[in-house]
N, C-alpha and C positions, 0 to 999 in steps of 0.2 A: 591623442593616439588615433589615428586614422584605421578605416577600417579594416584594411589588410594586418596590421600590426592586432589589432582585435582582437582579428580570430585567433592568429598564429597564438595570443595570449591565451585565450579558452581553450583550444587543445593542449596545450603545454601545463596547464591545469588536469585538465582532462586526462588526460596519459601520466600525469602523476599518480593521479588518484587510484586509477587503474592500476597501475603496478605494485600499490602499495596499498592492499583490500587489507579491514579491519572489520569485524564480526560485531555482534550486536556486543554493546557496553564496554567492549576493547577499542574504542577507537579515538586513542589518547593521541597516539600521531597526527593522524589524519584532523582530531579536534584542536590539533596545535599548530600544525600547519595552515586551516584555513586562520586562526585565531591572529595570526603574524599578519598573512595577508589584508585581513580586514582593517586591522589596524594600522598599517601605509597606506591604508584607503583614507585613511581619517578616524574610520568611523568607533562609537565608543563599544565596547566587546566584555561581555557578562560569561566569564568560562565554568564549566563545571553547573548545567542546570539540567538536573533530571541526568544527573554521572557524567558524560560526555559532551556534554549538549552546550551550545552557543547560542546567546541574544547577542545583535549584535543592530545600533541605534546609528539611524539617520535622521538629524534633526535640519530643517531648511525653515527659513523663516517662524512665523508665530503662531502656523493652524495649530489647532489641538485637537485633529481628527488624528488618528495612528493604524496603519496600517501593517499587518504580519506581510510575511512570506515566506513562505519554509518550503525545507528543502529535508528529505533524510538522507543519511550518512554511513550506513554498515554495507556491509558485501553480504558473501553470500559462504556456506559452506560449502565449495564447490570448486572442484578441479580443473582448472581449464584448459579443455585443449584447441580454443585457437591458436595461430600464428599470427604475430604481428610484432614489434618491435618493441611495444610497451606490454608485453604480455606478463600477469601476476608474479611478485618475485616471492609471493608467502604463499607457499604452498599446502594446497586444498583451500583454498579460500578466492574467490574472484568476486569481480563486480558483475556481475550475472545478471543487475536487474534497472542498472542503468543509473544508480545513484550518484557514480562519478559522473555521468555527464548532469545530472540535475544539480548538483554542488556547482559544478563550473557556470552553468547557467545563472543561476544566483548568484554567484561572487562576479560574471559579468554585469547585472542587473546593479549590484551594487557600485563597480565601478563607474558604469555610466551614470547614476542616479548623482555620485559623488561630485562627478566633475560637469555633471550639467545642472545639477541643481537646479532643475526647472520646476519642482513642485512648492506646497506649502504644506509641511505638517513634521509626522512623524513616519518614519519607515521601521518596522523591525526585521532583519534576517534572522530566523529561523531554523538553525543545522539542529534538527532531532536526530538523534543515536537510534538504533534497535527498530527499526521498523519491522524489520523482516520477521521477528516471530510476535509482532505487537504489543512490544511491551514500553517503546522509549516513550508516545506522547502521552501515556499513563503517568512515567514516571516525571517527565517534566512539570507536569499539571500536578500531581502530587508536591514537587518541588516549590512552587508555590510561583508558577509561568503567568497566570494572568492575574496574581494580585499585583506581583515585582512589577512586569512589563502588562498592564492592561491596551487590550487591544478593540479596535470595531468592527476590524474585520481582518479576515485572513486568506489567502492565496496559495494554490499550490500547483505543482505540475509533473506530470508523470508521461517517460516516451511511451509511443505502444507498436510495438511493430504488426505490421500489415494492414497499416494506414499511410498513405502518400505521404512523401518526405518532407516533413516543416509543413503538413496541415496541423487544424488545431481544432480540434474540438469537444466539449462539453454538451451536458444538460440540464434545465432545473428538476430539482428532488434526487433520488436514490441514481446515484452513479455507479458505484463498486459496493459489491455484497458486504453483510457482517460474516462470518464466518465463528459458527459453532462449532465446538466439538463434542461427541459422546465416544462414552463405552459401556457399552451392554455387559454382563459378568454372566453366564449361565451354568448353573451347576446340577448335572441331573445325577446320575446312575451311573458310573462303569461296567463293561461286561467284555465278555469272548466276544469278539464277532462272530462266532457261527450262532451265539446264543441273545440274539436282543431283545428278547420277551423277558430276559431276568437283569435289563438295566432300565435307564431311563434316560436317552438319546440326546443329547444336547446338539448333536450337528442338526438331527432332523428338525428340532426345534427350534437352533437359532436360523437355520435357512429357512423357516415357516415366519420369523422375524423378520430378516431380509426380504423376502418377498412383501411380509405385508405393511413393512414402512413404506413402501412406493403407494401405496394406497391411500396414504396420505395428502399427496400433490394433489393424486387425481382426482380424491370423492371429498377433500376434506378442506380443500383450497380453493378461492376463486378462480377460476382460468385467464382473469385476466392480470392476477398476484403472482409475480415469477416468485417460485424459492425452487433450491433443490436439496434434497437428499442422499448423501452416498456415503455406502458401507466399500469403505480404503480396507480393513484388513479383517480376516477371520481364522482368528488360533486357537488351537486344538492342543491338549497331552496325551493323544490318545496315538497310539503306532498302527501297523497295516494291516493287522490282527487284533487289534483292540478297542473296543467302542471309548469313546474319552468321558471322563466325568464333567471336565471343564469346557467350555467356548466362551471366546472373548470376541465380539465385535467392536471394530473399532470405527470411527468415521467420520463426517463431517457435513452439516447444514450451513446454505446460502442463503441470504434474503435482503431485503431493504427495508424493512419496519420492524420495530420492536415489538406490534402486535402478532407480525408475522412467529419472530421467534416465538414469543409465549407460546402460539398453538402448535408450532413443531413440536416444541418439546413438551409437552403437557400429550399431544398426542402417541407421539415415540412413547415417551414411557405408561403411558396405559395399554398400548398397543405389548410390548416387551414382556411388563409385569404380567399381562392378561395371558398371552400366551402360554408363558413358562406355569401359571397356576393351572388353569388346565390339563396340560401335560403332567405336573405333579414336580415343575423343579423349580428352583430356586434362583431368583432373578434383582442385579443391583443395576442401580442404570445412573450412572451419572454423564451431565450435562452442564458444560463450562462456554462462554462467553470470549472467546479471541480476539476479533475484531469487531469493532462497531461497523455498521453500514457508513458510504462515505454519500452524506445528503447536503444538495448541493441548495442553497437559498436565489429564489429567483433574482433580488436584488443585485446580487453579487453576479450572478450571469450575465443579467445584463452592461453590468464595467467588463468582464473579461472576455464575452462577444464582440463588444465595440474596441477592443482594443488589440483585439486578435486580427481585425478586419484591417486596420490601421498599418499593420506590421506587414500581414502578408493575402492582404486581399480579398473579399469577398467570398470568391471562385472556392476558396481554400479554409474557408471557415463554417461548419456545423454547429450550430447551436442549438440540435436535439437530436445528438447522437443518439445510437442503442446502449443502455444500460449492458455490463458484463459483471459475470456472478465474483471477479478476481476480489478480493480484499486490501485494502488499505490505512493505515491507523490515523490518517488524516481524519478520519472519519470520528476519531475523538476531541479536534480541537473542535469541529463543524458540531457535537452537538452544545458547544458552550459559549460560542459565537457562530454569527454567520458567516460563510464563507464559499469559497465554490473550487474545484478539481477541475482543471485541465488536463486533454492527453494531446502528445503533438506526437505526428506519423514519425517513427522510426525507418521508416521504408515498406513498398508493398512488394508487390511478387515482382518487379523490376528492378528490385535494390537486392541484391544475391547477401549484402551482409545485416542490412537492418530489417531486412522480412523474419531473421530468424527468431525463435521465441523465447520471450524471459526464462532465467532460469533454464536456460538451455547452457552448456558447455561451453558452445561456441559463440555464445552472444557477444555482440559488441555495439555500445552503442555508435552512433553516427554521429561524426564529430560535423557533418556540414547543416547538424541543423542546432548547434549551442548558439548561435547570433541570433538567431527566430529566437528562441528561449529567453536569453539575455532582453532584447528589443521588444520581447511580448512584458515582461514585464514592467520597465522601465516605461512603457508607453502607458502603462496599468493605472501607476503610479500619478504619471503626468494629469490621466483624465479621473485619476479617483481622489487627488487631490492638488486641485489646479489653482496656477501660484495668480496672486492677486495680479491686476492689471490699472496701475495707478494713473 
């Protein structure tokens, strides 16, 4: 297949997948469609791991090193209103965050790897279900992912918009935040609002909360340890004339160590609990675990820097990007092998369609950078496991 015919193939992928978004652990279609195509590839196809989920094995010569590469697979809850000709036919549901084109990217990778068979070993592709609320590569690894298919290492890659089109880059260690969630419960007093000496204020006290979470980063963290803090929702039963008995904080912590979490949340909740006992209310605080941080092994940087360079140049390759606080559940295969997270530019503020931002409406990803994607890994392959020379 020549390379005009290529691409035309990775779009035509691409704009299927688009059209036909499937949500976390519903994506029976989508997991049956790629399942067909892999298999006219050759390659051997493990369906149904972790509910929806694809292994799917390239075997070339006798190495017996194995290498993942994974791709996730859901869409997004989310309406779309661009225009374009392949625009979502399941309504409220879109690809919002670029997983059709990270699918086609892959299933190009696999196609070239098939018929050039330049390497020695093993390949695994990778299609995880459910990324989006962080629960598919719990469940495949629960599924029993790397006793079935054991691996040495793993690969992944994600677009980013408002980064130059078909750049590529990474960093070693913490790449994408873990993402925590809490909710504060505070129950003090109800009263008249003309009389609030005969209740016990939950709003005053949980905004005495809010404010002195932020206190945390500043006097409680090193400056040179990003995390951050933020209270998303604060709800009330209380009406326009009534002091409330209840507040509910809701919200969510970023970071990149596990050490980091432990003192967020060890702090949040002394800070919470301490408050409301002074004031005289009553205070629940619970704190759940989303996303693991996505940390990246310097080893593994090192093959996917040199092979990013290979693809698309020098000029066009970072390999100590800035860390961003977004979350990813790659970050659960990376902490049980080593491996390392790619992002390749979507477009910047010159590109009017790939600058826009994930989980926006109108996002869509850019179909002229699925051949970088494809060739970035395929080239991966070649130098992470290079075919003997007799």
């Amino acid at each position: 297949m020549n390379n005009k015919d290529f691409e035309k193939q990775l779009i035509e992928w691409r704009h299927h997948f688009h059209m036909h978004p499937e949500t976390a652990f519903e994506e029976t279609n989508t997991s049956s469609y790629l399942a067909k195509l892999l298999e006219d590839m050759g390659l051997e196809v493990h369906r149904n791991i972790g509910g929806t989920g694809i292994v799917a094995n390239l075997k070339v010569g006798d190495g017996e090193e194995i290498i993942g590469i994974r791709t996730d697979i859901d869409a997004l809850n989310l309406t779309e209103l661009g225009e374009h000709p392949y625009t979502s036919l399941n309504k409220g549901k879109m690809h919002g965050c670029g997983h059709d084109g990270h699918m086609s990217m892959i299933l190009g990778a696999a196609k070239l790897l098939s018929e050039r068979k330049n390497f020695n070993g093993i390949v695994r592709f990778i299609f995880q279900p459910a990324e989006e609320p962080g629960k598919g590569a719990y469940k495949m690894i629960e599924d029993g992912l790397f006793e079935k298919f054991p691996m040495n290492e793993i690969y992944g890659i994600h677009n980013k918009p408002g980064m130059s089109t078909g750049s590529i880059s990474t960093r070693v260690g913490g790449i994408m935040g873990s993402e925590d969630n809490f909710v504060i419960r505070i129950k003090g007093q109800g009263s008249h609002a003309s009389s609030p000496h005969m209740g016990k204020d939950p709003i005053v006290i949980a905004s005495e909360i809010v404010l002195a979470l932020q206190t945390i980063i500043s006097r409680n963290m090193d400056p040179n340890v990003p995390a951050v803090i933020s209270c998303t929702e604060f709800i009330t039963d209380g009406i326009h004339n009534a002091i409330p008995t209840n507040v509910v904080i809701k919200g969510d912590t970023r970071s990149y160590t596990p050490e980091v979490q432990k003192l967020l949340e060890e702090r949040m909740r002394t800070i919470s609990e301490g408050i409301c006992q002074i004031n005289g209310a009553e205070c629940q605080f619970e704190y759940t675990h989303e996303f693991a941080p996505t940390v990246n092994s310097e080893k593994c940087i090192n093959n996917a820097v040199k092979a990013a360079i290979n693809v698309v140049g020098e000029e066009n390759v970072n390999g100590n990007c800035q860390a961003c606080m977004v979350s990813e559940d790659f970050g659960v295969f990376l902490q049980n092998i080593p491996g390392c997270l790619v992002f390749i530019g979507n477009g910047d503020e010159s590109d009017e369609v790939g600058n826009i931002p994930l989980h926006n409406s109108c996002y869509d990803f850019n179909d002229n950078i699925l051949k970088i994607g494809a060739e970035y890994f395929a080239e991966l392959i070649k130098l992470r496991l290079p075919k003997l020379v007799l």
